[in-house]
C-alpha positions, 0 to 999 in steps of 0.5 A: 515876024507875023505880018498878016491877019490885021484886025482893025481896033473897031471890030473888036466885040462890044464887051472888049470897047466897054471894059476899055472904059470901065476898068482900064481907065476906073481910077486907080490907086498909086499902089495898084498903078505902080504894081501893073506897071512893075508887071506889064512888059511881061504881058502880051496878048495871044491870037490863034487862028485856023487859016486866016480865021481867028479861033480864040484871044488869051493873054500870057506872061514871059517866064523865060528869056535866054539866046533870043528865045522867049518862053510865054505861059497862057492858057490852053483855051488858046489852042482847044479845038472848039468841038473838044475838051481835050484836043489842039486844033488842027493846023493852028497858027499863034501869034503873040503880039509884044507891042502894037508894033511887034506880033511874031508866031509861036511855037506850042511847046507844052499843053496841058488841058488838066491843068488848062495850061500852054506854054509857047515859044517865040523867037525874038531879038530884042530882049523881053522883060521877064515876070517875077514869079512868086511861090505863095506861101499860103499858111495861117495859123489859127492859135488865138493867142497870136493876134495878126499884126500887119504883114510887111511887106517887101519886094523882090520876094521869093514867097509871098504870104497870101491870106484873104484879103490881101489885095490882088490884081489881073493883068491882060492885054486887049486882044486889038491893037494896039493891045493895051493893058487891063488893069482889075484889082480885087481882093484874094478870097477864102470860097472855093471854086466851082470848077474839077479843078480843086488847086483854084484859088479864087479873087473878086477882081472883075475881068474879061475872056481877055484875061484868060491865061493872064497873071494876077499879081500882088502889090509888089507886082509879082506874079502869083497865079495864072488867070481863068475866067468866070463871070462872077469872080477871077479863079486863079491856078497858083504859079507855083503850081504852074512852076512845078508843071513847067520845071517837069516838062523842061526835064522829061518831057511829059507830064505828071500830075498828082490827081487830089481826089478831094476837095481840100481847103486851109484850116482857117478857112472852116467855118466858125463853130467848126474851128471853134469845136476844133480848138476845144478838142484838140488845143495844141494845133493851129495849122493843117488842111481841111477836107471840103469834099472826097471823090468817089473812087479816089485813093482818099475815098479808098482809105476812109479820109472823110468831109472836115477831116483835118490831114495834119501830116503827109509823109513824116512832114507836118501840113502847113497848108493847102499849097505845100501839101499839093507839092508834097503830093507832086513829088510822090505820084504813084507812092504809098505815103502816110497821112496823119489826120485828126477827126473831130469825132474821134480823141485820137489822130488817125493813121493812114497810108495812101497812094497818091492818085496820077492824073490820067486820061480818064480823070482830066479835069473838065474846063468850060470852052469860053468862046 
């Protein structure tokens, strides 16, 4: 159990004490309160330290509660050393902090600076509450003719259908005692990220470095991605991406990492005349993934995938979605698969076969070191 390195709650930044006021306690809906409620025992507060000096504050969620050991996922941030993108500080002590009563060490089990992700554990005998994680489903179609009704919603889901607009919200806890809960809503988006890493999705909702490693959860108060911090808007890695990063250390202990070499969006997501030159010329689909941006040197830019081509099919599997592609992608690194991709310019959908690229040393995403 951590007993030392107290901070008294007057010493924490300028920023922290205003969005004490601006969101934690902006008025907010019985919709949004009973969901932060539904998901905040699974949120705590994280505090890394070099010596008795604190380097960074992040939030995390417990994913995992068996034979009182707990399992938190957060952010790298936490444990970077400041003078590199890529590397853990040197004798680094965490500390997760449950209540204002209950802060213990953590152990870093996993980290992951591609994916700017760390996984730690503690060792804990009272029982934690555990997030419900839901896998996004983020397909839409965009067939005219089937005019959206209302998406019900329903708890305890599995999957969770995200499509722009619905309503999101992030979650964290102050970094000083006694660590209470943040509370941003927002809305999910259809722009992308600004950042190397492309399976971002992106929410209005607005937060703080606190918020760093936090979740973002839906109406029903699942999880569905991983906060990280921008000053204009919340960029989010999916939790199932999270999930499928996590569920391959537990097996063998070392990561695998499709690396994209594109920049992809849904099909619904192109703008307008696009989707309306699409429709004429190839009537028949509604569904797919659009190519936003291709990486110079990647095995898409190697075979000719193009900007606005629409990949269709990967390996013999029809492409619903951004999402399901990724994790079709996962379980194929360092294979040849086919894709079939459709280019508005040609009458013809076209056939290639790619290899799909693995994130290694040299191609990690670069993450900004927020301070």
């Amino acid at each position: 159990m951590f007993l030392g390195r107290k901070r008294k709650a007057t010493d924490c930044p300028q920023w922290e004490r205003d969005l004490e006021i601006d969101v934690m306690f902006y008025p907010l809906d019985i919709d949004t309160k009973m969901a932060a409620l539904e998901a905040s025992a699974s949120v705590v507060s994280i505090t890394s330290y070099l010596g008795e000096n604190e380097l960074s504050h992040s939030s995390g969620i417990i994913i995992e509660y068996n034979d009182n050991c707990g399992i938190i996922l957060t952010s790298a941030n936490i444990v970077k050393c400041h003078n590199s993108q890529d590397s853990i500080a040197d004798e680094i002590t965490v500390v997760v902090h449950l209540s204002e009563h209950t802060s213990i060490d953590a152990n870093i089990i996993a980290c992951d600076f591609h994916y700017n992700l760390a996984a730690l554990k503690i060792l804990c005998d009272t029982p934690l509450k555990v997030a419900s994680l839901a896998l996004l489903d983020d397909s839409s179609t965009i067939d005219p003719s089937c005019l959206r009704t209302p998406f019900q919603l329903r708890p305890h889901l599995k999957s969770y259908n995200l499509i722009p607009g619905n309503a999101v919200i992030a979650l964290a806890r102050t970094s000083a005692k006694p660590f209470k809960l943040m509370v941003a809503p927002g809305q999910f988006c259809l722009n992308v990220c600004g950042y190397d890493c492309k399976e971002l999705l992106k929410a209005t909702c607005k937060i703080s470095e606190c918020n760093i490693g936090g979740p973002i959860i839906n109406i029903n108060g699942d999880v569905i991605g991983i906060c990280f911090y921008d000053q204009m808007y919340t960029p989010f890695l999916p939790v199932k991406i999270a999930s499928l990063w996590w569920d391959h250390f537990k097996k063998y202990r070392e990561p695998r990492r499709p690396w994209l070499g594109m920049g992809v969006t849904n099909l619904y997501a192109a703008n307008l005349s696009f989707l309306e030159n699409f429709i004429k010329k190839f009537p028949n689909i509604f569904k797919g993934v659009i190519v936003k941006e291709v990486l110079q040197g990647s095995s898409a830019d190697s075979v000719g995938i193009r900007q606005d081509d629409v990949i269709v099919q990967f390996d013999g599997k029809t492409v619903q979605s951004f999402l399901e592609l990724f994790e079709s992608m996962w379980s194929k690194v360092g294979e040849h698969v086919e894709l079939v991709v459709i280019r508005t310019g040609n009458d013809d959908p076209l056939l290639l076969k790619m290899k799909v690229d693995e994130a290694t040393a040299d191609r990690l995403y670069s993450w900004p070191l927020w301070r």
